[in-house]
N, C-alpha and C positions, 0 to 999 in steps of 0.2 A: 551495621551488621558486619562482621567479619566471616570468611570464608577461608578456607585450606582448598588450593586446588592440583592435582599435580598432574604435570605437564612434562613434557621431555624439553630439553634444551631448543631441539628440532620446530617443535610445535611452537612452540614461544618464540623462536626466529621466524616462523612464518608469519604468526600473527603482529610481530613489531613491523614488517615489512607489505602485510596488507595495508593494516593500518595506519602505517609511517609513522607510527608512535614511538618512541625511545621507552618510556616507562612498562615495565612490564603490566603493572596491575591497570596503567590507565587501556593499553591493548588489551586483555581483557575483557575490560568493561563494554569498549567499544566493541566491539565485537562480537559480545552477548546482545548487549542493542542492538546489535545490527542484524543478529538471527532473530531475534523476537520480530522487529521491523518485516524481516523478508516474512518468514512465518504468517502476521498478520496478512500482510497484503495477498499470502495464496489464499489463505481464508477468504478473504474477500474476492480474490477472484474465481473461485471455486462457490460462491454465491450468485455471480450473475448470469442474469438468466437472458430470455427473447419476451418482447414483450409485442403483442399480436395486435396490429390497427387493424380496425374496421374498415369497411369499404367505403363507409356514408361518410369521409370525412369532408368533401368536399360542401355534401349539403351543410353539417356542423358548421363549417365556414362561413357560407351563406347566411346562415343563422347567426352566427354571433357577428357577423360583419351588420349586419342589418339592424339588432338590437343595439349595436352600438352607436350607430348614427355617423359610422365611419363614411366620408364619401368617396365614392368609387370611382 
């Protein structure tokens, strides 16, 4: 797929010099990757949550330690 994108001189010096890429369009590319990548991972961190333990977990313990035939 081909794209037209236009940029100043300015922007496209930034973006060869984050990226350390010499090629304009492979800067770019990298650099759209690499907003989607960050984007993603807010996504995801903007999903996790707390997740609430019980108090019984010790008996749970007990309980599967004993089921198991684990020795103690």
């Amino acid at each position: 797929m081909t794209i037209n994108i236009e940029m100043t001189a300015q922007e496209i010096a930034s973006l060869k010099q984050l990226t350390k890429l010499e090629d304009n369009a492979e800067a770019v590319i990298k650099a759209a990757r690499e907003f989607v990548r960050l984007c993603r991972l807010r996504e995801l961190k903007g999903v996790g949550g707390k997740v609430e333990l019980e108090t019984n977990w010790q008996g749970l313990e007990e309980l599967e330690l004993g089921e198991s035939g684990f020795p103690r």
